[in-house]
N, C-alpha and C positions, 0 to 999 in steps of 0.2 A: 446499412449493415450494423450490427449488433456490437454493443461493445466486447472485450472478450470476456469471459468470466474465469475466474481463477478458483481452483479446486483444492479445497487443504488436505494434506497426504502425509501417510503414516511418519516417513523420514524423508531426509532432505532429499532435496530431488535427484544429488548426484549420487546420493548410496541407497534411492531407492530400492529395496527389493518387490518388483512388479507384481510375484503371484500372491496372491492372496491377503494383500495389505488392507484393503478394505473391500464390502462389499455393497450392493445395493439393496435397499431396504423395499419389499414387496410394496405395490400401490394400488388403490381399487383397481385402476388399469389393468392391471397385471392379469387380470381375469382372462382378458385375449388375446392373450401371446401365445397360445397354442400350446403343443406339447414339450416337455424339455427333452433337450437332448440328453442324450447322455456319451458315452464315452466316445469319440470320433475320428476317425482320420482324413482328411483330404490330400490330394495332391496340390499344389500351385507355383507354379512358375519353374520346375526342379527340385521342390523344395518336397518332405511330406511334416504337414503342421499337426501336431494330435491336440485332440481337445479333453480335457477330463468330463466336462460337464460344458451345458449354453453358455458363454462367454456373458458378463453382463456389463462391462465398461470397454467396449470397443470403441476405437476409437480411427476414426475415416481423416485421410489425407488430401482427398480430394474434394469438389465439388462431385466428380462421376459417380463415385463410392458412396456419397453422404446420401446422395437420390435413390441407388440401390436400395440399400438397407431401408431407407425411409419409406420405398415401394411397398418393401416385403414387411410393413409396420413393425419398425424395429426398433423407434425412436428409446423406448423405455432402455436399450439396451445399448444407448450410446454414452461416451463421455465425452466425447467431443470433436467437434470438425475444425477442418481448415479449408481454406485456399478456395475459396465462391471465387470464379468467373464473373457470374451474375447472374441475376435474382435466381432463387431456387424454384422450382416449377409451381406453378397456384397451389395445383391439389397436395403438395407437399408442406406449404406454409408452416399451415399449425402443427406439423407434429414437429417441422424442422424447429419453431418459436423455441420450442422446451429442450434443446440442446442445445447443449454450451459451445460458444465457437472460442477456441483456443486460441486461433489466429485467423486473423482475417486475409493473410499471406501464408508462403509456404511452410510449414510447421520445421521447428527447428526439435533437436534432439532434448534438449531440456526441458521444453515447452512437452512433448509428449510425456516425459518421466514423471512429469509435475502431476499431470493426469492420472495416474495408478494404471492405468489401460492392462485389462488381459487379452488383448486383441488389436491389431494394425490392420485396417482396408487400406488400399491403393488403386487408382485403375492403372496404375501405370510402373513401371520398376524404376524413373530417374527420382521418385519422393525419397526411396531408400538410397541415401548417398550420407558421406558421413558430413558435411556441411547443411546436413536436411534433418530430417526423423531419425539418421544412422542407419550403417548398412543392414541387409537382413542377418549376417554373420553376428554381426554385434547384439540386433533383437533376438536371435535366437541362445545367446549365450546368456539372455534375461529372462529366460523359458517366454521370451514372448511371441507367439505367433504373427506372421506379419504376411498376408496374404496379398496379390497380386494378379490380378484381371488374367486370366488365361489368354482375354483377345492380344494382352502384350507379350506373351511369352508363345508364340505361332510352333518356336522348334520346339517346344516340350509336350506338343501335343499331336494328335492325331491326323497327319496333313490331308485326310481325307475331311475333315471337319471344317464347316469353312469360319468367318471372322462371325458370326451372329450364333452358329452351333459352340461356341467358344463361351461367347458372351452367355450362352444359356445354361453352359456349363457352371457359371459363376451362380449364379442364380439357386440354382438344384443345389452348390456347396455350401450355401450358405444357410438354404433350407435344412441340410443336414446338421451344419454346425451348429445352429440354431435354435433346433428343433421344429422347422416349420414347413414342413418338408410339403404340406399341402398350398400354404401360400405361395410357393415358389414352384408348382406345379403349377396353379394358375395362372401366374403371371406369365411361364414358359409358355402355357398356351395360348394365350391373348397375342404375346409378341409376334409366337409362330403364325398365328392368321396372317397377320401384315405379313409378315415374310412372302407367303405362299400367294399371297392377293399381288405383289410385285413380280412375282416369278412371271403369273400370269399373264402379266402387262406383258412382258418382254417379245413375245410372239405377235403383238401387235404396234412392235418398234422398229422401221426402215433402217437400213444405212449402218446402223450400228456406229449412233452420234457418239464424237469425243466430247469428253467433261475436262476441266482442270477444276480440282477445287481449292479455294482461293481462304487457307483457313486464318491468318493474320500477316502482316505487314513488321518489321523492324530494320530500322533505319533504310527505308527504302530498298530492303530484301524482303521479296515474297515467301511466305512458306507456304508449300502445297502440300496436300495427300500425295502419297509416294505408294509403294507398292504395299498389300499385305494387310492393311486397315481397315475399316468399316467402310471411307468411301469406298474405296475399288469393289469393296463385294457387293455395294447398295448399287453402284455403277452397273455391274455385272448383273446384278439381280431383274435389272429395269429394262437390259440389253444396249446398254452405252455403256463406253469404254474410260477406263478414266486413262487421262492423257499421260499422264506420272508412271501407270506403273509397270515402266522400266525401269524403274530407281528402286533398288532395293532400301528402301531408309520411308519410314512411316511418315514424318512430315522433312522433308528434303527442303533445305532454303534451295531456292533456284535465281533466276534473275528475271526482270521482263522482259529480255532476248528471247529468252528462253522459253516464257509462257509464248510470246510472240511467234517461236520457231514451231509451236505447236497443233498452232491456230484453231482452236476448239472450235468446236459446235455453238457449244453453249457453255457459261462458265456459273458454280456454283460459289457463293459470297458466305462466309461464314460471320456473324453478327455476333461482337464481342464488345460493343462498345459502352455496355457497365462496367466490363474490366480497367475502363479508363485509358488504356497506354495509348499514345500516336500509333496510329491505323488500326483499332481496335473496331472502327465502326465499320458498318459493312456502306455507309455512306463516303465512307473517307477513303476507303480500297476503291471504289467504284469512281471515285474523281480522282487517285492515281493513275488507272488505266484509262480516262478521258484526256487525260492531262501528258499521259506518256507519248512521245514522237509517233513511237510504232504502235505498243499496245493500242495506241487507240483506234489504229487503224485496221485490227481483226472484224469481221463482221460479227464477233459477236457483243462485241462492243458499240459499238454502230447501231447497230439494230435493235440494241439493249436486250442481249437473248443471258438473261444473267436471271439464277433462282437465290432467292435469299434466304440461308434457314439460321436459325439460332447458332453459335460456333460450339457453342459445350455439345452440341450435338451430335455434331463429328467426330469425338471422341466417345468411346465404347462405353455405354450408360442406360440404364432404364430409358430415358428419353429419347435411342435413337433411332427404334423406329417413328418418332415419331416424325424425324427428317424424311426416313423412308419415302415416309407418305408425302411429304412437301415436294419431294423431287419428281414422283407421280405426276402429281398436280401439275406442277410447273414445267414438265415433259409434254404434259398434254397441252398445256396453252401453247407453250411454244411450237408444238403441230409435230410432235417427236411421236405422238404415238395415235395408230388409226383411230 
């Protein structure tokens, strides 16, 4: 991971004024960024953020967010990320090299100011908290726009829409904000294939197998996908049921009673283990439920009917269908689909 780099800014960081303190100086690059935006409104999360012009020092809080933008080649237009899970996707690398990472951890409020930013991505609404980047209340009283993954905000939107028509939503708004309204076309379409290549599958799925998916470990509390998330609709997509979601709560701590009272089909392992913490690795979840009295004694445990995908993946991001597709795979070995 990259040391952080530190940005010099107009005034101190606690009386910054965020609009228009400095700007970004055009680069040969710059040649294919596409068209500028110009004046814009979006919706996000309840909020409506207006844009005067293309934002040029946005600044992403997440790993999810940082791959987004990085998708829709957006790198020239960043000031800076935070908070990598682990490693950023290959094809992403070099453009991610040339952005500054501000924190290698959750960005705090000062740490964003320090950045000049006329722009906040999120995939998620707990970054804005005011022991974090501050609330959106507080960024919007700095005319700062602070945007937030539609797939988190499920009641502000269309409930006929489901968790990936959401995500795609993000995608098109950003092409708007932007101005790259044709990069995020494409990318909308490449995604949707996988989409419609899963649906597919589903018709040639018996039984209508249960999933739990198994996204991190803390202090010997499970957290699973719960209702409403990308698993359940990738679940739902493939014609397996994810076992959670009766829980109204996105990732729900449970207990291993409780996966145990479940007893899946087959369990999905999410791989975190660049993030470092105890049970981050999808090796170390995998020898708690070997190790546990009862989890171990689920057949799917037994039998090792368990798919391992990257854990940033799980969470709503340019890369998730690319889980999609692993859980395909891994449905097919497992004899889940004719």
């Amino acid at each position: 991971m990259r040391r952080p780099v530190h940005l010099g800014v107009c005034l101190s960081a606690l009386t910054l004024a965020l609009a228009g303190c400095s700007s970004a100086s055009e680069s040969p690059g710059d040649a294919g960024r596409g068209a500028e935006a110009g004046a814009t409104t979006v919706e996000s999360c309840g909020r409506r953020l207006g844009f005067d012009g293309a934002p040029e020092r946005a600044v992403t809080l997440d790993q999810s967010a940082t791959e987004t933008l990085l998708a829709l080649g957006l790198a020239d237009r960043m000031a800076g990320t935070a908070y990598l899970k682990t490693k950023v996707a290959e094809k992403y690398q070099d453009a991610y090299a040339g952005v500054p990472v501000l924190s290698p951890d959750i960005l705090t409020g000062e740490q964003l100011r320090a950045a000049n930013p006329d722009m906040v991505v999120s995939s998620s609404t707990d970054q804005y908290a005011k022991d974090r980047a501050g609330t959106r209340e507080e960024l919007a009283e700095l005319d700062l726009p602070a945007y937030v993954s539609a797939v988190d905000c499920p009641e502000q939107n269309d409930p006929k829409k489901t968790a990936f028509d959401l995500l795609f939503d993000d995608y098109e708004n950003f092409g708007r904000i932007f101005g790259v309204e044709d990069r995020a076309a494409r990318l909308v379409d490449a995604q949707r294939a996988v989409v419609e290549k899963a649906e597919g599958i589903a018709d040639r799925v018996e039984d209508t197998p249960s999933v739990v998916w198994l996204y991190s470990v803390y202090d010997d509390k499970p957290y699973v996908a719960g209702k409403g998330g990308l698993p359940s609709e990738m679940s739902r997509l493939v014609g397996a049921k994810n076992a959670f979601d009766d829980v109204d709560e996105e990732w729900p701590e449970v207990s291993w009673a409780q996966i145990a009272d479940r007893d899946p089909d087959f369990i999905v392992i999410g791989d975190l283990s660049e993030r470092g913490k105890p049970g981050d690795s999808a090796e170390e979840k995998l020898e708690m439920m070997r190790e546990h009295p009862v989890v171990s004694k689920l057949t799917a445990v037994e039998k090792n009917r368990i798919i391992e995908v990257p854990g940033i993946e799980m969470d709503p991001s340019v890369r998730t269908t690319h889980t999609l597709g692993l859980l395909i795979e891994g449905m097919k070995d497992l004899g889940h689909v004719r």
